[in-house]
Backbone as JSON, one array per atom type, in Angstrom:
{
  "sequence": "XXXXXXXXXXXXXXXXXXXXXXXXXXXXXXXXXXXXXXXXXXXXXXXXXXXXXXXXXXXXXXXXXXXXXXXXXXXXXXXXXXXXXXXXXXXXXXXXXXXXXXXXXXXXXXXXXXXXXXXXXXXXXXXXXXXXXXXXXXXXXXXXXXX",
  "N": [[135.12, 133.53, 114.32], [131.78, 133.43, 111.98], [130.72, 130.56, 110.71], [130.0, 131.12, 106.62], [127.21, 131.6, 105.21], [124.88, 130.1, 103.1], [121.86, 129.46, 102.0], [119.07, 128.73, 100.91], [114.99, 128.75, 100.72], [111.95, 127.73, 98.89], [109.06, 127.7, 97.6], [106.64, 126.8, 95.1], [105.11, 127.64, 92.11], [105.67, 125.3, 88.85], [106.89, 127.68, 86.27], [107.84, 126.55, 83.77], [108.02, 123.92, 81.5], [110.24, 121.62, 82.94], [113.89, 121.37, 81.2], [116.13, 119.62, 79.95], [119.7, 118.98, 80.46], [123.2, 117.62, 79.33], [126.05, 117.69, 80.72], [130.2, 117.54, 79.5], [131.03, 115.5, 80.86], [128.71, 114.06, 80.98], [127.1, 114.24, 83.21], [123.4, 114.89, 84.27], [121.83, 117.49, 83.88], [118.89, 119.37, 85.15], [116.89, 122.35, 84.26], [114.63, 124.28, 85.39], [111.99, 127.14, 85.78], [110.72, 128.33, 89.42], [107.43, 130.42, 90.33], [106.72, 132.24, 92.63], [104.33, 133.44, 94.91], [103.68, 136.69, 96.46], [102.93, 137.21, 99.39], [99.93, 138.19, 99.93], [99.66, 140.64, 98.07], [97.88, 140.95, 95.27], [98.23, 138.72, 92.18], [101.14, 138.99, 92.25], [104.4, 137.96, 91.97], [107.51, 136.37, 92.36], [110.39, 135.44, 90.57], [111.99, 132.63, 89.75], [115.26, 130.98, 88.4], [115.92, 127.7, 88.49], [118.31, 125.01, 88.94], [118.8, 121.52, 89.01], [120.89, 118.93, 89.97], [122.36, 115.82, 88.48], [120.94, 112.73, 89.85], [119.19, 114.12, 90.95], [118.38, 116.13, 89.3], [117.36, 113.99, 87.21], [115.04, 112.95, 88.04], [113.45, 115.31, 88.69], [113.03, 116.04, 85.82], [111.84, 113.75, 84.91], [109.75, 113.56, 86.78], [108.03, 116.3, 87.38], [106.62, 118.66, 85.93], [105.18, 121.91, 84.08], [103.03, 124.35, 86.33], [102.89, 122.36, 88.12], [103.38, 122.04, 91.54], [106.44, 122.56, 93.95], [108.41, 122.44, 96.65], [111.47, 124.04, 96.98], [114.64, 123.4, 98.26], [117.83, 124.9, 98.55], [121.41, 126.41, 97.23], [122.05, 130.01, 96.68], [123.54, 131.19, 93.57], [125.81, 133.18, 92.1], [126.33, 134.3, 88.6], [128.15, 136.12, 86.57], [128.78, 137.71, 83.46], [130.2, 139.13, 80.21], [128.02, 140.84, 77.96], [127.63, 139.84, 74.49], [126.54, 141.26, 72.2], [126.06, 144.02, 73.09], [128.2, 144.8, 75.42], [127.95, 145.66, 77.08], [127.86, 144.73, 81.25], [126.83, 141.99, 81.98], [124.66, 139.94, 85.05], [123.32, 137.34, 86.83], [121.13, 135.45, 89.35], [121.13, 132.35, 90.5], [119.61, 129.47, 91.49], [120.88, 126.74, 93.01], [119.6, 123.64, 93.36], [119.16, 121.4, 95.73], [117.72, 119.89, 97.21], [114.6, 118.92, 96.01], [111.02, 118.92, 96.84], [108.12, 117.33, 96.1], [105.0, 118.97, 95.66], [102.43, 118.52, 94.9], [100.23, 115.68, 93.29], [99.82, 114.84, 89.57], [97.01, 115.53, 88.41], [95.23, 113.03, 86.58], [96.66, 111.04, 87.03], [99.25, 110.69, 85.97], [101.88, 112.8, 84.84], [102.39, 115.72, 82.76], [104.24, 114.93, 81.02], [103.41, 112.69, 80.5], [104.5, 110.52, 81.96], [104.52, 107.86, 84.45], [102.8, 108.72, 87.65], [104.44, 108.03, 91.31], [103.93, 105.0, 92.62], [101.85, 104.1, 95.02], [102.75, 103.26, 98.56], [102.33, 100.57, 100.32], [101.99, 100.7, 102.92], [100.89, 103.28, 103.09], [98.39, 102.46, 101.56], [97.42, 101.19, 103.82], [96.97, 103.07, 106.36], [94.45, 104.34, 105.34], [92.44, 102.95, 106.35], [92.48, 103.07, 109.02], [90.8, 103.53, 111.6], [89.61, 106.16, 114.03], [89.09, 105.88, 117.15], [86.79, 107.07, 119.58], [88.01, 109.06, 122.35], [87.97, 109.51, 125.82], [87.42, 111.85, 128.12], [88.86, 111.45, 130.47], [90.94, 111.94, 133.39], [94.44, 111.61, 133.29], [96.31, 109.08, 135.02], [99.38, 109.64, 136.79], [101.23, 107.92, 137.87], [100.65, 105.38, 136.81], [102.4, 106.18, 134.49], [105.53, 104.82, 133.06], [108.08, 106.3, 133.16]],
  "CA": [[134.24, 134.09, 113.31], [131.15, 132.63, 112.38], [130.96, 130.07, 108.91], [129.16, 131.81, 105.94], [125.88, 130.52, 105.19], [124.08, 130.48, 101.85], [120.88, 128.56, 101.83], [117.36, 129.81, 100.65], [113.9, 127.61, 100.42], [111.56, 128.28, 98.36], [107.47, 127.29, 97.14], [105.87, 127.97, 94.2], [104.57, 126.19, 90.98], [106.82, 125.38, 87.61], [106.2, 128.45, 85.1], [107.57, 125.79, 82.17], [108.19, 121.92, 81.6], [112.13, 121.54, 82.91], [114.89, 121.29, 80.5], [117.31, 118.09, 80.23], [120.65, 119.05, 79.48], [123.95, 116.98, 79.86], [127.65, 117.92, 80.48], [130.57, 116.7, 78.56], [131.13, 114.03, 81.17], [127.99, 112.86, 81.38], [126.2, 114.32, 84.4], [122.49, 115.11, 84.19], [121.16, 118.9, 84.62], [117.49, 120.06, 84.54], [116.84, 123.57, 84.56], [113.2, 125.09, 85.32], [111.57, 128.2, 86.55], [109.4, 128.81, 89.57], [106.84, 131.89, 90.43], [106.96, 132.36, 94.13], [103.69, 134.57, 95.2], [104.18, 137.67, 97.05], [101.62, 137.14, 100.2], [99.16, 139.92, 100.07], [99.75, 141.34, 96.85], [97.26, 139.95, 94.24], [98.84, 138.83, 90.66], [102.62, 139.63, 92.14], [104.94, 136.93, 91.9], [108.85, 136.33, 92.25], [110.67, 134.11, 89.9], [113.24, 132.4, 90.42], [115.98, 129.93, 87.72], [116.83, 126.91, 89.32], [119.24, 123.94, 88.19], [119.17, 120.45, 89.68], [122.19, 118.48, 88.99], [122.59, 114.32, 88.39], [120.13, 111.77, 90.26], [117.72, 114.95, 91.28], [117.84, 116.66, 87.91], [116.42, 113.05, 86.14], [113.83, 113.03, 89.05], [112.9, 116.76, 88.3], [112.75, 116.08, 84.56], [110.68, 112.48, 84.98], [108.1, 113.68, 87.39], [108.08, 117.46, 86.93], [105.6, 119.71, 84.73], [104.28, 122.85, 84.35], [102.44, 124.02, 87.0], [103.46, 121.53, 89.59], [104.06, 123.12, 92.85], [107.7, 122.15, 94.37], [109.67, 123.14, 97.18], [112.99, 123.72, 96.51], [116.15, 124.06, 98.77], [119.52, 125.06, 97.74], [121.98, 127.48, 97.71], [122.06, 130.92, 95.83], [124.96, 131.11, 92.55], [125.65, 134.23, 91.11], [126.98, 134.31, 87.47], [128.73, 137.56, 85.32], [129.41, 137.84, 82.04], [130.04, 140.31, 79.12], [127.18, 140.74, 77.3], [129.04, 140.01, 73.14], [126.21, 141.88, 71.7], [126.0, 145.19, 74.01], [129.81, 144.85, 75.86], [127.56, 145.78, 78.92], [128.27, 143.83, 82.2], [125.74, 140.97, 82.23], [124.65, 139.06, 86.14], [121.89, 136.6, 87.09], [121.06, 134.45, 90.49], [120.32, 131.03, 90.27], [119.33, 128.65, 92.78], [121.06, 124.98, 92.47], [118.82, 122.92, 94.19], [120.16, 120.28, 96.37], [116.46, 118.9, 97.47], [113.22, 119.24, 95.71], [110.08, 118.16, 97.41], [106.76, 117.62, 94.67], [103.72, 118.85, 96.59], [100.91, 117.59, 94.43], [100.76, 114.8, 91.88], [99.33, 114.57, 88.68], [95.28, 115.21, 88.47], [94.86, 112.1, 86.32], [97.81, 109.93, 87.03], [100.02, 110.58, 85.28], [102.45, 114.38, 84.03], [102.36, 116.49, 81.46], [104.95, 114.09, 79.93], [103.29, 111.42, 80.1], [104.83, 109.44, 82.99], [103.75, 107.73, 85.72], [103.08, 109.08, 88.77], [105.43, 107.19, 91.57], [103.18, 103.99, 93.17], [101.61, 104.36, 96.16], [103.07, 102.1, 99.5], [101.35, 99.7, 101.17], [102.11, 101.31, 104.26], [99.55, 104.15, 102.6], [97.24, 102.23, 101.43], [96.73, 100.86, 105.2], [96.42, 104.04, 106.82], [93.23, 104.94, 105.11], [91.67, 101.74, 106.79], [92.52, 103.26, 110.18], [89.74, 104.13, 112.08], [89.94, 106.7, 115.19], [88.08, 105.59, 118.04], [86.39, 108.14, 121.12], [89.19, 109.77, 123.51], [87.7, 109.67, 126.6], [88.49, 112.8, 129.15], [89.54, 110.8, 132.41], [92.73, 112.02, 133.73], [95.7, 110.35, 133.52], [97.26, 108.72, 136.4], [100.74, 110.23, 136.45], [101.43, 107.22, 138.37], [100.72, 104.51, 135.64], [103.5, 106.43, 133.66], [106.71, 104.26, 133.29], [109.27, 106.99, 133.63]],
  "C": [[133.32, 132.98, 112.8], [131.26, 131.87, 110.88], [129.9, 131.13, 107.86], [127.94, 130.92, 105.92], [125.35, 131.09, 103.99], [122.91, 129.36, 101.76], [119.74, 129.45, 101.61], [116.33, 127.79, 99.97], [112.81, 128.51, 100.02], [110.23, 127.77, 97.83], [106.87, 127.55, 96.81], [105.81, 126.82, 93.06], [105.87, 126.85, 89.88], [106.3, 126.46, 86.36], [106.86, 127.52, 83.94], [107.76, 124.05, 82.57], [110.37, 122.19, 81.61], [112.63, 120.85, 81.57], [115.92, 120.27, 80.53], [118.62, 118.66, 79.38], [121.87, 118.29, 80.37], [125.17, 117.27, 79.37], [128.72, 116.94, 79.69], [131.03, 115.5, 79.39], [130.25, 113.03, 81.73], [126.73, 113.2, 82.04], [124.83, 114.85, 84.13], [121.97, 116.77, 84.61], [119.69, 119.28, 84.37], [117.71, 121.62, 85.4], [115.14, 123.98, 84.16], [113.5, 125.93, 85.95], [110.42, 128.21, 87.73], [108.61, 129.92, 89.78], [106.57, 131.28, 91.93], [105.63, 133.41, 94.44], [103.66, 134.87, 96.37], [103.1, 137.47, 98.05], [101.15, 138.22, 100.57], [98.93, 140.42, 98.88], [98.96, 140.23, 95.5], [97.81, 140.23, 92.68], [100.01, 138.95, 90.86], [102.95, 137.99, 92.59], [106.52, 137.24, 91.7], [109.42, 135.3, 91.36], [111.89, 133.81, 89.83], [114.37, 131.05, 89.14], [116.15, 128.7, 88.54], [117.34, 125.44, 88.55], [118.93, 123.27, 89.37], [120.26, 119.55, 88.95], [121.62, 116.71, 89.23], [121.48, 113.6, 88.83], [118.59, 113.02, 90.36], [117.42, 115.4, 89.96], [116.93, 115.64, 87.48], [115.37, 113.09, 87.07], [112.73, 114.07, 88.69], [112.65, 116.21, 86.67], [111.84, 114.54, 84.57], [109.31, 112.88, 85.75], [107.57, 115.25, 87.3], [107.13, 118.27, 85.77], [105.79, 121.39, 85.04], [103.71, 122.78, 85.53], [102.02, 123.33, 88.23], [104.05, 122.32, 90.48], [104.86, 121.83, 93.69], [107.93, 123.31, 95.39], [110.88, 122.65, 97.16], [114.06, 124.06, 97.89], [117.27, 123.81, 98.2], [120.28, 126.44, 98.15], [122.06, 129.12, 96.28], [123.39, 130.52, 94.74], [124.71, 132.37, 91.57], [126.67, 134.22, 89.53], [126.76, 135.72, 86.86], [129.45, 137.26, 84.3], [129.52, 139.43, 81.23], [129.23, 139.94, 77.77], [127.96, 140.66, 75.24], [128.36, 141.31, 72.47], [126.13, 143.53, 72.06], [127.38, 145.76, 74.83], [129.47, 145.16, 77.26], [127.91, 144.53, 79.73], [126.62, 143.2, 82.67], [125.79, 140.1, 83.88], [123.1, 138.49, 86.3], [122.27, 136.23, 88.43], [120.41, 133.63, 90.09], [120.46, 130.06, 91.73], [119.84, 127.14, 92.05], [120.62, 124.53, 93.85], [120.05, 121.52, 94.83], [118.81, 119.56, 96.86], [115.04, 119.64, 96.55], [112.44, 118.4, 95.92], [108.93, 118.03, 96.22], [105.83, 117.77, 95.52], [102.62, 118.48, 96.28], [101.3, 116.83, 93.29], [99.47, 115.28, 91.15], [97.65, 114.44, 88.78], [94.54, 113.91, 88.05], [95.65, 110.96, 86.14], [99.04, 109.98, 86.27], [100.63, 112.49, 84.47], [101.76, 114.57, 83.06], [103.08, 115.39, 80.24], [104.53, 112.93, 79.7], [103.96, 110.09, 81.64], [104.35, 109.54, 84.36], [103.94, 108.17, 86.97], [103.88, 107.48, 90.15], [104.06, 106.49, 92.81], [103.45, 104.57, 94.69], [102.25, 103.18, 97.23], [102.09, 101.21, 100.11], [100.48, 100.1, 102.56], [100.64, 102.61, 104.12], [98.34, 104.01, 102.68], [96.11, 102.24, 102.83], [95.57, 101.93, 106.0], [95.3, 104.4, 106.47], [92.22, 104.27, 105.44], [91.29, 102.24, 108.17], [91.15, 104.07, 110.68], [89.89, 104.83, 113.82], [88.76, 106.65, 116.19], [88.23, 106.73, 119.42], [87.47, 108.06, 122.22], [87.95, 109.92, 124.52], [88.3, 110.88, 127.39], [88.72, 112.7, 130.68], [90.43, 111.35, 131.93], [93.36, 111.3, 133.93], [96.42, 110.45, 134.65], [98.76, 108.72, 135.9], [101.4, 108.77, 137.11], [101.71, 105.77, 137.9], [102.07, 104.23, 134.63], [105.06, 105.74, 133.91], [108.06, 104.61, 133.55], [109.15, 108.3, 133.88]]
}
């Protein structure tokens, strides 16, 4: 039989500024929302909770805004409760992230919060030096080829 599988990925901007909250032994959680749009459908959007825990949460809550479009992977988590006020049977889905990618930085350097966007490499800088010189269309001698 085959293993279960729970994974979902996901790409869409932050509908608020993540949340910093920390357990009683310590560990780091941010919790934002994103809006996922429906392709095709103009104005429709999916939205989705998602928690990052410890090293990613402070990541998510340091570079993170509003508005910032992230992809997320993780796995689904369903939670039930009893509602105290109603006695009805309360459930949500939440996504705990296990990677979040940031797909655009900061328009003027710097978040919503204030902090800096993360320094560019060297290795970066280079590349924009590179200059692509004329491909010729001779054929290649299969013969040249080393294996």
């Amino acid at each position: 039989m085959a293993k279960s599988i729970n994974q979902v990925i996901l790409m869409g901007r932050l509908t608020r500024d993540p949340e910093q909250r920390t357990t009683s032994t310590g560990k780091t959680i941010a919790s934002f929302s994103i809006a996922v749009d429906r392709g095709g459908e103009s104005d429709a959007a999916d939205f989705f909770e998602v928690t990052a825990w410890e090293k990613l949460g402070e990541l998510v809550i340091q570079y993170l805004a509003k508005g910032r479009r992230v992809l997320v992977q993780g796995r689904l988590r369903q939670d039930s409760w009893d509602d105290k006020e109603t006695g009805k049977k309360r459930s949500r889905v939440e996504v705990t992230a296990t990677d979040v990618t940031f797909l655009d930085g900061p328009s003027d350097g710097a978040g919503a919060s204030g902090a800096p966007s993360a320094p560019r490499s060297t290795a970066a800088k280079k590349s924009d030096d590179v200059v692509i010189e004329d491909i010729d269309d001779k054929p290649i001698d299969l013969s040249e080829i080393p294996f």
